[in-house]
LUMNUZA-329361 format. One record per residue (C-alpha): x negated, y, z. Coordinates in Angstrom, 3 decimals, decimal comma. Example, Ala and Ser with C-alpha at 12.3 -4.5 7.8 and 13.67 -1.06 7.14 Angstrom:
! residues 2
X;Y;Z
-12,300;-4,500;7,800
-13,670;-1,060;7,140
//
This chain:
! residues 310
X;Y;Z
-81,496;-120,267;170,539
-80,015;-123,594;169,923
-77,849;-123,788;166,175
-75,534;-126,676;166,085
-74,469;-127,674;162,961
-71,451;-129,199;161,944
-67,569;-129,046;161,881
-64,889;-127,620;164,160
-61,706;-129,523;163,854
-58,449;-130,104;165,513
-57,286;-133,659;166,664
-53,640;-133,541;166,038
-50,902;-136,206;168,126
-47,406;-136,988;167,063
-45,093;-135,828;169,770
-41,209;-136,850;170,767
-39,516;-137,163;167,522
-36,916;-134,486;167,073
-33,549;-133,980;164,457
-35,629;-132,645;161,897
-38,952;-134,361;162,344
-41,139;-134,353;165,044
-43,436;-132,234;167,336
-47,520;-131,955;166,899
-49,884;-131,559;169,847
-53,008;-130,315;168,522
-56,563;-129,927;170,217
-59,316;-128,412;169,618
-62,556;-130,887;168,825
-65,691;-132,159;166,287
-68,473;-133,442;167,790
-70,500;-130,085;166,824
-67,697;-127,995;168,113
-67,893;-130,509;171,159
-71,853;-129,601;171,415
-72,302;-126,218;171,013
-69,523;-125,520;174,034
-71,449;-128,107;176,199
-74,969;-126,157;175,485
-73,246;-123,084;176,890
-71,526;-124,437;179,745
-75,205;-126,325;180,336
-76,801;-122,413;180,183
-78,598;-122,779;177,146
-78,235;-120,410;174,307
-76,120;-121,818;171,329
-75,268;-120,949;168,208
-72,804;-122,784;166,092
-73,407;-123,075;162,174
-70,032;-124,165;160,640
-67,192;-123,580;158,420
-64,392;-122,121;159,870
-61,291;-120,991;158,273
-59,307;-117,731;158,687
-55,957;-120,146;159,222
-54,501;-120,586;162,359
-56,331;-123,129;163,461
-59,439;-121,781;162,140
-58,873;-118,652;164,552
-58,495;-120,898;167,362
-61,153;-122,411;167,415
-63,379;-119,425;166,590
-61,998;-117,485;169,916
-62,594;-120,958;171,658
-65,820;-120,592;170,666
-66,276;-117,195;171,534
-64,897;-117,688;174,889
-67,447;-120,094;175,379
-69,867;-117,519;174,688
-71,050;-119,405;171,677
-73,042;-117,124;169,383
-71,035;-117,102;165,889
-72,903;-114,699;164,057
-74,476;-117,329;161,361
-70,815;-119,286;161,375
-69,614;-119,136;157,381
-65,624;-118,265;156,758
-64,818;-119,974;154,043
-61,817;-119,480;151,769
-60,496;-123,298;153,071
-58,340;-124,822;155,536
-59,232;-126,320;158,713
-59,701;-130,162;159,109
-57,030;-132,167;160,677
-57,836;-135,631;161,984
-54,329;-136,861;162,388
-54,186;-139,305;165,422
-51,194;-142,195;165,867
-50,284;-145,423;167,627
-50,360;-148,365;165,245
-47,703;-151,398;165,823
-50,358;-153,344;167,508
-51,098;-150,383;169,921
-54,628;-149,187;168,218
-55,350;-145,484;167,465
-54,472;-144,923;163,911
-56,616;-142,244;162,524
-55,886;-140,142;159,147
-57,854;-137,591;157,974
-56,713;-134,523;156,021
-59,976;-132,606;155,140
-61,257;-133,419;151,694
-61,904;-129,575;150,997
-61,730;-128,086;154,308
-64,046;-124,713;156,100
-66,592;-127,454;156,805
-67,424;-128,792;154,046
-67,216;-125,801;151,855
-70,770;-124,423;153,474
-72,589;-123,821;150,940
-76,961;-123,908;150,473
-76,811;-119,856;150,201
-75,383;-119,527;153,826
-78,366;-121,008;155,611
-80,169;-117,758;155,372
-77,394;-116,673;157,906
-79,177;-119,307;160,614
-82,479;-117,367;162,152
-85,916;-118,427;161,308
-87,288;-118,615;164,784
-84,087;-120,846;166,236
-85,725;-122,818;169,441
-84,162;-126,007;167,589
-81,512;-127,056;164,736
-79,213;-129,921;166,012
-77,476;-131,754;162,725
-75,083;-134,656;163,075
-71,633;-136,103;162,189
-69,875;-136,011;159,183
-70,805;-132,645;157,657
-74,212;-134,921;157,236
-72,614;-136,950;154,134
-70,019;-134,935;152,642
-70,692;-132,129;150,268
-71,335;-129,546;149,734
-72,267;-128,939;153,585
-74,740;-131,921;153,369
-77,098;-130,364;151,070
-76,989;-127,385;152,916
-77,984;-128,728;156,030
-80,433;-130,895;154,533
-81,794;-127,435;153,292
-81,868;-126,156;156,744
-83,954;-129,108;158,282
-86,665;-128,687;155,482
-86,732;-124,751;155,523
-86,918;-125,745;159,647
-89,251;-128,671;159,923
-92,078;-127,867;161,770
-91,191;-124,293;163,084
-87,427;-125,564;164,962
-86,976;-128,868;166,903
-84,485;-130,420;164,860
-82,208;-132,843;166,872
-79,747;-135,917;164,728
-77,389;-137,528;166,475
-75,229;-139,545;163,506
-72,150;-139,209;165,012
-70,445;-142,153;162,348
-66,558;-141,359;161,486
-65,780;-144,371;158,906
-62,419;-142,991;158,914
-63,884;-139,339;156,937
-66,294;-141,277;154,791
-65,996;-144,248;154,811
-69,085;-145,766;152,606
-71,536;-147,818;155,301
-74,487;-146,493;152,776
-73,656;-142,724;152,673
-74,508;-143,120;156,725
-77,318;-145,052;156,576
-79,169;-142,827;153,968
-78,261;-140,069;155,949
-79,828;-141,582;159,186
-83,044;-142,616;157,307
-83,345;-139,626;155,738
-83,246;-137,787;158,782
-85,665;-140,140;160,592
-88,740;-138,517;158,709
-87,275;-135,542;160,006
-85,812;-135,426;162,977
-88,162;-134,707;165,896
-85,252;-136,441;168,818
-82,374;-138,679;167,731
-79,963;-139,873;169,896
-77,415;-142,328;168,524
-74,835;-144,203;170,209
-74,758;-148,328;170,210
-71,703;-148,351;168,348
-72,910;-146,604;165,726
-76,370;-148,805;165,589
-73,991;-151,713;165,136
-71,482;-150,219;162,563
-74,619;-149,424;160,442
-77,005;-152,105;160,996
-74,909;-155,081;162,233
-76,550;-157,469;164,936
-79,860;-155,201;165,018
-81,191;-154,999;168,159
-81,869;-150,903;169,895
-85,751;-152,126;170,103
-85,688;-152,891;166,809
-84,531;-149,296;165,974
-86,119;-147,254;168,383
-89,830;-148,868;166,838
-88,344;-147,650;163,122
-87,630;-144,236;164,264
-91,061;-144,105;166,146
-92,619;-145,490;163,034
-90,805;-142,737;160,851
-92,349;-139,837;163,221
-89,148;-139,297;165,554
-90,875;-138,000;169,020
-88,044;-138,749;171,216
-84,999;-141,649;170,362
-82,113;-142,055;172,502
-79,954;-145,294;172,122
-76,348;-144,581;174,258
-74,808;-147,444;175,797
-71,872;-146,530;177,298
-71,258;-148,316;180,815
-74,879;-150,048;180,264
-77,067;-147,088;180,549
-79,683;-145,711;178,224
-82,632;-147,026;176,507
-84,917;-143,997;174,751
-88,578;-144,268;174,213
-91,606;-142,365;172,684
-95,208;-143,284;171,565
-96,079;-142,830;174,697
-93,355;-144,576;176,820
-92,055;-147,356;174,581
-89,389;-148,543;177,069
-87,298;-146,111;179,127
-83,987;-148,048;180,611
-81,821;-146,031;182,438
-78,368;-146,863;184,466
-75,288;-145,250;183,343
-74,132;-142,914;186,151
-71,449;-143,854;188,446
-68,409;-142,507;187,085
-64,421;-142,664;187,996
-63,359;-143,216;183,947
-60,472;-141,254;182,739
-61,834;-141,657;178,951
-65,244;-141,599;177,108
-64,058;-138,580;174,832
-67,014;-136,302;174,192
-69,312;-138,037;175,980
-71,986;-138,972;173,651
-71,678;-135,190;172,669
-72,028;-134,169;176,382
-75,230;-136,771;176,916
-76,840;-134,413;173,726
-76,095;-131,154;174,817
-77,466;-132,356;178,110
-80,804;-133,500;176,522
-80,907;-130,038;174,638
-80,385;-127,754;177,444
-82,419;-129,380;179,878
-85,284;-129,513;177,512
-84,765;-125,663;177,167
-84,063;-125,070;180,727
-87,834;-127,241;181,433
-89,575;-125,410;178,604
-89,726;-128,579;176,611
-87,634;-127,543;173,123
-90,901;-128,217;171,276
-92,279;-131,413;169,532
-95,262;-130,561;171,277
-93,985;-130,849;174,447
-91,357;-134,307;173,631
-94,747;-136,103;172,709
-96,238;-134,588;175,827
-93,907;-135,981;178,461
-94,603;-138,963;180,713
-92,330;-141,774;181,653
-91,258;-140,306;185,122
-90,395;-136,701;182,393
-88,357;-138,488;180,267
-86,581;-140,185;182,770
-85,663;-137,440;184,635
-84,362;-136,047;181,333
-82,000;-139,383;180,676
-80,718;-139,016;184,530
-79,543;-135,401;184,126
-77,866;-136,314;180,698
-76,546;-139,343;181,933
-74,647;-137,451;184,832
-72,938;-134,589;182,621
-71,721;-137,444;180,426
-70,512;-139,451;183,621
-68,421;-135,809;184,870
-67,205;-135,343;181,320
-66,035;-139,156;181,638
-64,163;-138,549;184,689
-61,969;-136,007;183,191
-59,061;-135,979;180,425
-60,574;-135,437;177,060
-63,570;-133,496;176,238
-64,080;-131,701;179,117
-67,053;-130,812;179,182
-69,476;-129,398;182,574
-70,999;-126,441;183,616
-74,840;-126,795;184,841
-73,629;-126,398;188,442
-71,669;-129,320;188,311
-74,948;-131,441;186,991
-77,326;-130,246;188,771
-78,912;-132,331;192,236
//
């Protein structure tokens, strides 16, 4: 079993403006919400360890979920709304985001509902920004200690300035987790929103350094870099791709990872430190194609293993 940790949100677009307002168009999203569905579409077995609410929205996304197959037996219902990432056009044409989720399901998981997640999970992915608002922060961070050495625990930082927007809260977060985490995957943007002008060498030898088996630097149209103690330099072409839009693709490229490790047997430390180059590149070539499909498609669209696989 794979738990993925995090929120479940809906993304929520201003429609044709009307007499008395204006209509909504509302999807379903979070980059956890976003991972869990892609582990199950991948095969893998997932679990999804959030907050959601008994509101509307909260029911929609648990029977989205569900449909999914998603296991939701460890998922907390919390006494809370659901988080709504408002999403406009600004007057210079930019996405305008607003966020309306300061005490939403998400964040109200609390340090006593970890003992809902199973001891024996294959691996604990944590990630976004359930990672550095409370209380769900603490609880996770609860969850990687109580996991840390018996789970593979997976980060991927996932940075939304727009929910939190203090650089520092992030970059704790990320160091914190690097003594932790035995794979992190984080995204180029993200590198450079934390640590401006840093280099992804420069990174992947402080993760290394910090005892991370596997990192995973994303580079959109540029390909991958990742490296381990054994293979320190691992670049990888993005895969071709006919771009419709990059939503959910750094959370397709991780569930790929994840449920080709499991597929391969490899959802151990043991075996991440065990792989060779021509391993770990096969690895980055099967992620890099589910993120390329997802790419090709209107929003997070996420495929199904048969649509990966060679």
């Amino acid at each position: 079993m794979i738990v993925v940790c995090g929120e479940a949100l809906f993304d929520v677009f201003p429609g044709q403006a009307t007499a008395a307002g204006f209509g909504l168009s509302a999807c379903i999203g979070g980059s956890p919400f976003n991972l869990a569905v892609g582990l199950a579409r991948l095969g893998a077995p997932a679990m999804f360890f959030g907050g959601l609410s008994h509101d509307l929205f909260g029911r929609r996304l648990h029977h989205a979920l569900a449909s999914e197959r998603v296991d939701l037996s460890a998922a907390p219902r919390p006494a809370a709304g659901t988080a709504l990432m408002m999403v406009s056009v600004g007057a210079d044409g930019a996405p305008d985001y607003a966020f309306h989720g300061a005490a939403s399901a998400d964040r109200m998981v609390q340090a006593a509902d970890v003992e809902r997640v199973p001891r024996d999970a294959q691996a604990i992915h944590v990630g976004s920004y359930c990672m550095v608002v409370e209380p769900v922060a603490a609880a996770l961070r609860t969850l990687v200690e109580r996991q840390r050495g018996i789970s593979l625990v997976a980060y991927d930082p996932n940075v939304r300035l727009m929910v939190e927007p203090r650089h520092a809260a992030w970059r704790d977060a990320l160091e914190w987790m690097l003594a932790r985490a035995d794979l992190v995957k984080i995204s180029d943007e993200d590198l450079h929103a934390l640590y401006p002008g840093r280099s992804a060498a420069d990174f992947m030898a402080q993760a290394l350094a910090a005892g991370v088996a596997l990192v995973v630097v994303t580079r959109g149209g540029q390909g991958v870099l990742a490296a381990t103690r054994h293979c320190p330099a691992i670049d990888v072409p993005a895969a071709p791709a006919d771009v419709v839009d990059t939503v959910g693709a750094g959370d397709t490229f991780q569930a790929a990872l994840l449920a080709q490790l499991s597929r391969t047997g490899r959802l151990s430390r043991q075996a991440l430190e065990a792989m060779d180059n021509g391993a770990v590149r096969e690895l980055l070539c099967f992620a890099a194609r589910a993120a390329a499909i997802t790419c090709s498609r209107r929003g997070a669209d996420l495929p199904y293993f048969d649509e990966v696989a060679l």
